[in-house]
C-alpha positions as CSV (number, residue, x, y, z in Angstrom):
1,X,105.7,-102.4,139.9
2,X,109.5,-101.6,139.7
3,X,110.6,-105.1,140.2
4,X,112.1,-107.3,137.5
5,X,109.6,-109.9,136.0
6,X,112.0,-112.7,135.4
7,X,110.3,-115.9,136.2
8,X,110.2,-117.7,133.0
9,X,112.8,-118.2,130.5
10,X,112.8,-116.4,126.8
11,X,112.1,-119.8,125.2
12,X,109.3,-120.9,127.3
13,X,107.8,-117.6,127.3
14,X,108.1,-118.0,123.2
15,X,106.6,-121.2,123.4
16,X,103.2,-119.1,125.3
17,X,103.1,-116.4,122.6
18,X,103.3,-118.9,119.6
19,X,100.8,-120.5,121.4
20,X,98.6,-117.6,121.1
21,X,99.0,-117.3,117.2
22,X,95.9,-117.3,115.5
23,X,93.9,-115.9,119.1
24,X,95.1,-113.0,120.3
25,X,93.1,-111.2,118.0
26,X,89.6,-112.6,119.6
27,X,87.5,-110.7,121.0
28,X,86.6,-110.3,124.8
29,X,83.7,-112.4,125.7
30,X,80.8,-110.9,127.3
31,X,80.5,-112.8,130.1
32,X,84.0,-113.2,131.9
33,X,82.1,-113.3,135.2
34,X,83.9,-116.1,137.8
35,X,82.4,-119.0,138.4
36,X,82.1,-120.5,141.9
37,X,82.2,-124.1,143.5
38,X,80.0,-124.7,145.9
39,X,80.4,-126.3,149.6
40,X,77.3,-126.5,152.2
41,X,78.7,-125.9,156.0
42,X,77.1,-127.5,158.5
43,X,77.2,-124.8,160.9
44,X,76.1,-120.7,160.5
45,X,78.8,-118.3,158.6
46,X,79.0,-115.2,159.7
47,X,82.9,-114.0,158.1
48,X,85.4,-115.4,156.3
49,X,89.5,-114.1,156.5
50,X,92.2,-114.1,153.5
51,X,93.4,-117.3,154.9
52,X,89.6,-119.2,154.5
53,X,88.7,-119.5,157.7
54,X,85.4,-119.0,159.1
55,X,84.0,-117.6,161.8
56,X,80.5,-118.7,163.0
57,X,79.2,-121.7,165.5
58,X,77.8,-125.1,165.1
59,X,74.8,-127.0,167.3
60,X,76.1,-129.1,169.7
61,X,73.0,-130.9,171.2
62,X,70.7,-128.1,170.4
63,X,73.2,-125.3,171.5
64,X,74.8,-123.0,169.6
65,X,78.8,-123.5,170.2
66,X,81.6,-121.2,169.3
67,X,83.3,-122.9,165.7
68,X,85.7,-121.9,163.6
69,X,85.7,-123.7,159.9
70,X,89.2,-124.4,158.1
71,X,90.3,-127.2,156.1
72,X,86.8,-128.8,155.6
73,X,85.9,-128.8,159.1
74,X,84.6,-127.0,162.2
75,X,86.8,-126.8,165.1
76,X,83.9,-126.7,168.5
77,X,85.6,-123.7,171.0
78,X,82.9,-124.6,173.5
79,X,80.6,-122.5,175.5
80,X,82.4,-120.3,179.2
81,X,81.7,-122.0,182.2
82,X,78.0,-121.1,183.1
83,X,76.9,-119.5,179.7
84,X,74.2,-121.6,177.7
85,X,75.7,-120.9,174.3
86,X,77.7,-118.9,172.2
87,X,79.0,-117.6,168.8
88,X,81.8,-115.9,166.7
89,X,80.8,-113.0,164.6
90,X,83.9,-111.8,163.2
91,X,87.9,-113.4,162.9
92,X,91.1,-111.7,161.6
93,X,94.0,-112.4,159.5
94,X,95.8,-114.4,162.2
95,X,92.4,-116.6,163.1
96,X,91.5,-114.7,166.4
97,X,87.8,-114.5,166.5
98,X,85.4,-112.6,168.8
99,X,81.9,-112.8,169.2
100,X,79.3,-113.3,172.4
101,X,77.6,-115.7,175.3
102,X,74.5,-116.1,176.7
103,X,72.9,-116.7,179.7
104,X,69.2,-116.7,181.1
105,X,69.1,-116.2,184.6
106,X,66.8,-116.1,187.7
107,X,64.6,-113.7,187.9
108,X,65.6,-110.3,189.6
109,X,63.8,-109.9,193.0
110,X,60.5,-108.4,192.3
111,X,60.4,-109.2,188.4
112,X,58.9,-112.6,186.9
113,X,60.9,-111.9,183.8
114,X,63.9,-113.8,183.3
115,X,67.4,-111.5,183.7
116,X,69.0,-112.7,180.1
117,X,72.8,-111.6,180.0
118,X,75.4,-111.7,177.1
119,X,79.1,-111.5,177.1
120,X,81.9,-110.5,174.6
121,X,83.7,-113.2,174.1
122,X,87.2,-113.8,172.1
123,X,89.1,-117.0,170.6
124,X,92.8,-115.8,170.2
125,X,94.4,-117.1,166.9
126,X,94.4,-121.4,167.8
127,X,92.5,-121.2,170.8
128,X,90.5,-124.6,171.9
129,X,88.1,-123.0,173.5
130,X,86.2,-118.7,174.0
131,X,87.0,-117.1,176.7
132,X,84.9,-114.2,178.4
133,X,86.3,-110.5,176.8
134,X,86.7,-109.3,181.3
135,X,87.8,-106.5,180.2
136,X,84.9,-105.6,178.5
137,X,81.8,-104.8,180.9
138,X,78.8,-107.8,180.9
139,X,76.5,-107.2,178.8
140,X,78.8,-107.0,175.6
141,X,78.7,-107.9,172.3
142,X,81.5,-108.3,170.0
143,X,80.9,-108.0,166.5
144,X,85.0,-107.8,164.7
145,X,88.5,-107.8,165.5
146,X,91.2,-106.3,163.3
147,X,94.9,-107.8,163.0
148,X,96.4,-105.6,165.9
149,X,93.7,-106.9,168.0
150,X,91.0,-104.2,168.4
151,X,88.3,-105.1,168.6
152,X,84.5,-103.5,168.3
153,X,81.1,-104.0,169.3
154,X,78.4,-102.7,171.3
155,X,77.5,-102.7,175.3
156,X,74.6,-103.3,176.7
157,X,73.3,-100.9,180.0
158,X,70.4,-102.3,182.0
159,X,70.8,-99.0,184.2
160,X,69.1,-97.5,181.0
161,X,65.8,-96.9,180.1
162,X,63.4,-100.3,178.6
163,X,64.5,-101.3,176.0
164,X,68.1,-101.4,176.8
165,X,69.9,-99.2,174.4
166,X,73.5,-100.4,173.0
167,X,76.5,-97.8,173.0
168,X,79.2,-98.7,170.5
169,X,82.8,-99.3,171.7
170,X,86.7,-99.9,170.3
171,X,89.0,-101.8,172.3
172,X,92.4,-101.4,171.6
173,X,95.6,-101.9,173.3
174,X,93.5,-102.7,176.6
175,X,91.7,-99.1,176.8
176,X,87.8,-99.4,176.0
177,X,86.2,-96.2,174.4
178,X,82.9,-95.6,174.2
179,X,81.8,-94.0,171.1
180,X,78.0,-93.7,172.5
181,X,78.4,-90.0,173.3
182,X,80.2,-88.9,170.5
183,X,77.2,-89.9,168.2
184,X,74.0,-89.2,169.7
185,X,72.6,-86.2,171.2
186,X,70.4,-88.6,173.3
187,X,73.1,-91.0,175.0
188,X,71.0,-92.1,177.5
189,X,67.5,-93.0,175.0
190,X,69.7,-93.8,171.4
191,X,71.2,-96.9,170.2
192,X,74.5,-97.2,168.7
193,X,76.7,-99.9,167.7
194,X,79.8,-100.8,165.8
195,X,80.2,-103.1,163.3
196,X,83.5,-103.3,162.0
197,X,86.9,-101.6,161.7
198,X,90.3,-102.0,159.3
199,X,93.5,-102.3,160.1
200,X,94.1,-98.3,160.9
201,X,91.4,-98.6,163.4
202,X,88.5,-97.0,161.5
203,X,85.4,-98.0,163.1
204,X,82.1,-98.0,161.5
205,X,79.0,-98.6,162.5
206,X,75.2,-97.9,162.8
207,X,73.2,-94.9,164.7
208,X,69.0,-95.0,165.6
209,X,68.6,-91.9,167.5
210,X,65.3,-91.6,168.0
211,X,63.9,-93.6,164.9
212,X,66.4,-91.6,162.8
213,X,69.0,-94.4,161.5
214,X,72.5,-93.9,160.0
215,X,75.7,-95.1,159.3
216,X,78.8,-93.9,161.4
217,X,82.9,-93.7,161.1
218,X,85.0,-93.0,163.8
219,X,88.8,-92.1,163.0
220,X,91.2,-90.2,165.4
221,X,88.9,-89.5,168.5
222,X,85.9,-88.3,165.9
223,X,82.6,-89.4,165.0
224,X,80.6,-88.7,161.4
225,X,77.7,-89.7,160.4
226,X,77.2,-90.6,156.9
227,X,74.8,-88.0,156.4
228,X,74.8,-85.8,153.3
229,X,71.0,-84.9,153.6
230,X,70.1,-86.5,150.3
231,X,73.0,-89.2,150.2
232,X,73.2,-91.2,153.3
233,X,74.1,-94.5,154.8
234,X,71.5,-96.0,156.8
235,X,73.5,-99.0,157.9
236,X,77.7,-99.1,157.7
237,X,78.8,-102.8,158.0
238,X,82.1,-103.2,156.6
239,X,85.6,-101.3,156.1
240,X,88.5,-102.4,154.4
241,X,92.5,-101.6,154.2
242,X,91.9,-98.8,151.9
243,X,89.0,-97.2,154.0
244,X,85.8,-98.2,151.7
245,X,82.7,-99.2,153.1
246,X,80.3,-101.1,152.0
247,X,76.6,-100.9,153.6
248,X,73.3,-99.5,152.5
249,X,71.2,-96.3,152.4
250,X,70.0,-94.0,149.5
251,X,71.4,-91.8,147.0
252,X,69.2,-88.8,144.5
253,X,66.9,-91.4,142.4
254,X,66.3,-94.2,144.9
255,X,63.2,-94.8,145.9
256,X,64.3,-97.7,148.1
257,X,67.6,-98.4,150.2
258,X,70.2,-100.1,148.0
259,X,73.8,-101.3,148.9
260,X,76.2,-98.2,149.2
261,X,79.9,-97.4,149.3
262,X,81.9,-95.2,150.7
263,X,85.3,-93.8,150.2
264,X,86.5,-92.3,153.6
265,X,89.4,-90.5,151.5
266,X,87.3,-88.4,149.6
267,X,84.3,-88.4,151.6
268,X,81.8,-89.6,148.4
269,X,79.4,-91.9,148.1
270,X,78.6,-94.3,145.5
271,X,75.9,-96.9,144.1
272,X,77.0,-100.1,143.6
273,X,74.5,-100.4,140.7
274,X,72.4,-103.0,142.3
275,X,69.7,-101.0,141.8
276,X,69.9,-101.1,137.6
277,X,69.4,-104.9,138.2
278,X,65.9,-104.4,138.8
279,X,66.1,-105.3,142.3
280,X,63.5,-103.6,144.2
281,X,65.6,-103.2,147.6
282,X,69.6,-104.3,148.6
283,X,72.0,-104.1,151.2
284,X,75.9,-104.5,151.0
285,X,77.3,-106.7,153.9
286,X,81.4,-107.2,153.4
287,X,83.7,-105.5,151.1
288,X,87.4,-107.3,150.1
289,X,90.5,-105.3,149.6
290,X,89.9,-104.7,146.1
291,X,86.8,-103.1,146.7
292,X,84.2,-106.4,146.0
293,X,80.8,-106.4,147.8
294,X,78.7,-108.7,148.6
295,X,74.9,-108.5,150.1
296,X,71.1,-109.5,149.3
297,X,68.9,-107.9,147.1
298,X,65.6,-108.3,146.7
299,X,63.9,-109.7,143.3
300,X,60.4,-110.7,141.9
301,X,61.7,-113.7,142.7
302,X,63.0,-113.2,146.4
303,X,66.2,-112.7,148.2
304,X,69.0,-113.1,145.7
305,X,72.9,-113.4,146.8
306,X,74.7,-111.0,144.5
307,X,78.9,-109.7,143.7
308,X,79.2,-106.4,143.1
309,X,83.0,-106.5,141.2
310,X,84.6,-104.6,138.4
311,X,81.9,-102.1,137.9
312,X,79.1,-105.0,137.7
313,X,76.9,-106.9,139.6
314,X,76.1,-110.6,139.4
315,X,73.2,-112.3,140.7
316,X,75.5,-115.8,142.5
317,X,72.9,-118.1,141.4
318,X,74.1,-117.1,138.0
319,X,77.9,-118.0,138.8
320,X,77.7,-121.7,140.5
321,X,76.9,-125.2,138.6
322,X,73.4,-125.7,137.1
323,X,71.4,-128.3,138.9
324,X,73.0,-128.2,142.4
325,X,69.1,-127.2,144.0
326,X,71.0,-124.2,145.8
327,X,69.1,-120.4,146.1
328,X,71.8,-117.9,147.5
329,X,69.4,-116.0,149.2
330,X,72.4,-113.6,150.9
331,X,76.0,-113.0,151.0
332,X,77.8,-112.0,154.1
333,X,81.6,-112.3,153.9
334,X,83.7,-111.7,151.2
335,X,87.8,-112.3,151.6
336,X,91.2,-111.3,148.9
337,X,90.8,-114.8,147.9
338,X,87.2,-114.1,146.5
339,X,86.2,-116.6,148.8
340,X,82.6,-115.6,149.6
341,X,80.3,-117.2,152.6
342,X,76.5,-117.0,153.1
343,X,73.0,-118.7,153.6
344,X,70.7,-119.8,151.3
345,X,68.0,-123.2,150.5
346,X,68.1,-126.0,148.5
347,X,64.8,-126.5,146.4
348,X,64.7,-129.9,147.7
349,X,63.7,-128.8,151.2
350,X,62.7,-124.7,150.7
351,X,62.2,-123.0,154.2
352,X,65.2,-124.7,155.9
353,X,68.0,-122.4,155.8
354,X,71.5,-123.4,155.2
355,X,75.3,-122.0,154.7
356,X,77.5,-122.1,152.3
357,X,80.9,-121.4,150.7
358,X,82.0,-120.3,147.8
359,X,85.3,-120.6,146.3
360,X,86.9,-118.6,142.8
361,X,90.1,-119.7,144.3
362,X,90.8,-122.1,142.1
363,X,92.5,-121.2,138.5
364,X,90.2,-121.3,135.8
365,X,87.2,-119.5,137.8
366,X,90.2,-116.9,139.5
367,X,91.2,-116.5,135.7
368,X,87.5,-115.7,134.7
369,X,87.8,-113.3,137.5
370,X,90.7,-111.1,135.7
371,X,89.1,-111.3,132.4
372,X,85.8,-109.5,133.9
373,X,87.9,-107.0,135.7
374,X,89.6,-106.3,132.6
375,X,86.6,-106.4,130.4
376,X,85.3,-103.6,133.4
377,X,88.5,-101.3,132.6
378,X,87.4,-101.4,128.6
379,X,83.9,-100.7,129.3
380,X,85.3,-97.3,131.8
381,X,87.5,-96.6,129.0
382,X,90.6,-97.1,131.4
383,X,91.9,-99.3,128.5
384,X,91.4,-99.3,124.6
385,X,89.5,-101.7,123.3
386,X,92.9,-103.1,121.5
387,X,94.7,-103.2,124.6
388,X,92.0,-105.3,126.6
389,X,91.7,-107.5,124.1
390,X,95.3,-108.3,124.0
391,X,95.4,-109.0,127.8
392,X,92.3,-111.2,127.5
393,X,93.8,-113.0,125.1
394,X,97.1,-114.1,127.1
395,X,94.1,-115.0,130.1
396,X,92.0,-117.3,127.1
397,X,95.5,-119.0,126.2
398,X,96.2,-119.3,130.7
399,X,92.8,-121.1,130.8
400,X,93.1,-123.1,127.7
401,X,96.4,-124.4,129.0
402,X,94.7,-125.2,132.2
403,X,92.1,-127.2,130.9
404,X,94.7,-128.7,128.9
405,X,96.4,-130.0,132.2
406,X,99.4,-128.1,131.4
407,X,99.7,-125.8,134.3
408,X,103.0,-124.5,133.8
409,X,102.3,-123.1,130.1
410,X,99.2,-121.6,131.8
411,X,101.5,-119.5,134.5
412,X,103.8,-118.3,131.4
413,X,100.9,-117.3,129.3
414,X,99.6,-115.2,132.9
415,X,103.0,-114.2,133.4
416,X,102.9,-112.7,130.1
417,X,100.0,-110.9,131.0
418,X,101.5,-109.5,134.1
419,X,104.4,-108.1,132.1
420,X,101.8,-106.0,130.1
421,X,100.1,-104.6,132.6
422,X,103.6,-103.6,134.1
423,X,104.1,-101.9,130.7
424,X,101.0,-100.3,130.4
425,X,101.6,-99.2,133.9
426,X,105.1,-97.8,132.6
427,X,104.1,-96.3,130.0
428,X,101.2,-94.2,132.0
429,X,98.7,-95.9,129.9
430,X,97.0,-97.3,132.8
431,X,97.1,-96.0,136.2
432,X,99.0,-98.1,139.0
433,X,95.5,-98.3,141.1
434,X,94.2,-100.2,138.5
435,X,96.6,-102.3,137.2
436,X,99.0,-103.3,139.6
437,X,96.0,-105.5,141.4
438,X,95.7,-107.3,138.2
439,X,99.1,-107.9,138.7
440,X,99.0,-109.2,142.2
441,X,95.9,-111.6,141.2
442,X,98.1,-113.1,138.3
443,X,101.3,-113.8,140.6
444,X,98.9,-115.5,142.9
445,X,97.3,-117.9,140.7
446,X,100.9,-118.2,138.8
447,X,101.6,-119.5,142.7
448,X,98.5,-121.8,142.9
449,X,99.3,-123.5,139.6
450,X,102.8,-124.1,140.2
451,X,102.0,-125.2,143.7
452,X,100.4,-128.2,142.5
């Protein structure tokens, strides 16, 4: 915020505001939601980093093998030596990836039932191939891996009692804790697992103890459920840098679970207004750094993908081309990028599920983006009207300019925009938490346009 914005000359930066002569009195537009390209993958998403890559696996001969996605394609990691398949649930920063194996062996002496095992398995950032997670005890599951290399799951204990209950662990810096104990009175009956964690090793996770379920954090050696008798998580499933977390549970009002977050800082809980959408049930499955959900909700209609971003929520259908046959059914990754990954059908063969990506990367949808986050500011009365729609109007010149095929009048008019949010910052008119994202979105497309 303190740093000199000096990228474009006086002249050219003229050149944008007479440009905008005659518009910047316009007002915002009621639908500034991004808009999304879409891609079909040919293997199963299951999370997507800030660099685009995705973690997931691909059939290879009717197996399920390991796969990371970047670039357009998916890279095959393989199967371990002995396993029957495997898959990648969750990938960092730096393109490590961890997920699980499987194997169905023999029968134990005296059982006809077959003794399945699964591994915990990790790709480290370039890897050709998974390797088993030895450190870890058989019968693992990894579900993420943060960028210092923890990483988080559940075990499996076939000492236990039918069915075998899972006990939630963090490995970090080659210790494994269990977190079982720490969250169940009943360690030896309960099921626990952990389904995330951020960058200062947060963990969350889920709890069933005895039918009872609940979402967990663990921070510093202790456990909480997120329990507040008549707010409550049922299900935590994602963390980010700031300690949010998206998942899904009930709140005073809700007759059904909906998609939750929570702030760890101040311990609150908070509807992601899915519910006022008419959607008769949702869940929240990834949350970005800037706080953006995604999940499934479900409609008259069926399961619906949906955003949750800038104090709104969008239905995806809504936000990709008309006549592509696509039905976002759910979203399960979200990155910084906006880059969001799920599953869905195409109307053209209903029933058969597939996996796709979306990308707001690109200017003009990464543009609508910032409109709709300033358009969420007016509506919260962070900004006055006047002063929203004078940013939106520097954003309407950046995209007319891009469709224009002028890209480098586009990154002055967003530059422009920049410097007033650094003076509204300045001048205490808008708070630093909200505005200096809008500046780090704007230097990134400036980046993405001038790149090309």
């Amino acid at each position: 915020m303190d740093r000199e914005r000096g990228r474009f000359s006086t002249a050219a930066a003229a050149l944008a505001v007479g440009s905008l002569l005659g518009f910047a009195a316009a007002p915002a537009s009621a639908g500034g939601a991004p808009r999304y390209s879409i891609v079909e993958l040919s293997g199963v998403a299951q999370q997507i980093n800030n660099s685009g890559q995705v973690a997931g696996w691909i059939f290879v001969g009717g197996a399920a093998h390991a796969a990371i996605y970047s670039g357009g394609a998916w890279r095959d990691l393989g199967v371990p030596a002995g396993e029957q398949l495997s898959v990648l649930n969750g990938i960092n920063d730096a393109g490590a990836a961890v997920g699980f194996s499987f194997a169905s062996l023999p029968p134990a002496p005296g059982s006809s039932d077959p003794d399945n095992r699964w591994q915990a398995v990790l790709a480290p950032a370039n890897a050709t191939a998974v390797q088993p997670l030895s450190a870890i005890a058989p019968d693992s599951f990894a579900y993420a891996i943060n960028d210092a290399g923890a990483i988080v799951g559940c075990l499996d204990n076939y000492l236990d009692a039918f069915p075998d209950p899972h006990r939630a662990f963090v490995y970090a810096n080659g210790t494994l804790t269990e977190l079982h104990g720490l969250l169940t009175p009943q360690p030896g009956i309960d099921f626990t697992c952990a389904r995330d964690v951020n960058g200062q090793g947060v963990v969350v996770g889920e709890i069933d103890a005895s039918g009872l379920r609940r979402g967990f954090l663990y921070r510093n050696g202790v456990a909480t459920r997120l329990d507040q008798g008549a707010r409550f998580m049922t299900m935590a499933r994602a963390i980010n840098a700031v300690g949010k977390i998206a998942g899904d549970g009930q709140l005073p009002g809700m007759s059904a679970e909906h998609a939750l977050s929570y702030d760890v800082a101040t311990a609150t809980f908070a509807s992601l207004g899915v519910e006022a959408t008419g959607a008769f049930s949702s869940q929240g499955n990834d949350i970005n750094g800037r706080g953006d959900v995604v999940g499934t909700m479900l409609l008259n209609v069926g399961s619906h993908a949906f955003l949750a971003a800038g104090g709104r929520v969008y239905d995806l259908n809504d936000l990709i081309p008309a006549g592509t046959g696509w039905v976002l059914q759910d979203a399960v990754s979200i990155n910084d990028r906006g880059q969001i990954v799920g599953r869905g059908e195409l109307a053209s063969s209903p029933g058969v599920v597939r996996y796709f990506l979306l990308d707001a990367s690109a200017p003009l949808p990464s543009i609508a983006a910032l409109i709709a986050r300033v358009e969420a500011l007016d509506a919260a009365r962070q900004l006055s009207h006047t002063q929203a729609a004078i940013l939106i109007a520097y954003l309407r010149c950046a995209e007319l300019h891009v469709r224009a095929g002028c890209p480098g009048l586009a990154a002055v008019s967003l530059e422009l925009f920049a410097r007033s949010v650094d003076l509204l910052i300045r001048t205490r008119r808008l708070s630093a938490a909200n505005g200096q994202p809008l500046i780090d979105d704007a230097d990134r497309i400036i980046d993405d346009l001038l790149a090309h």
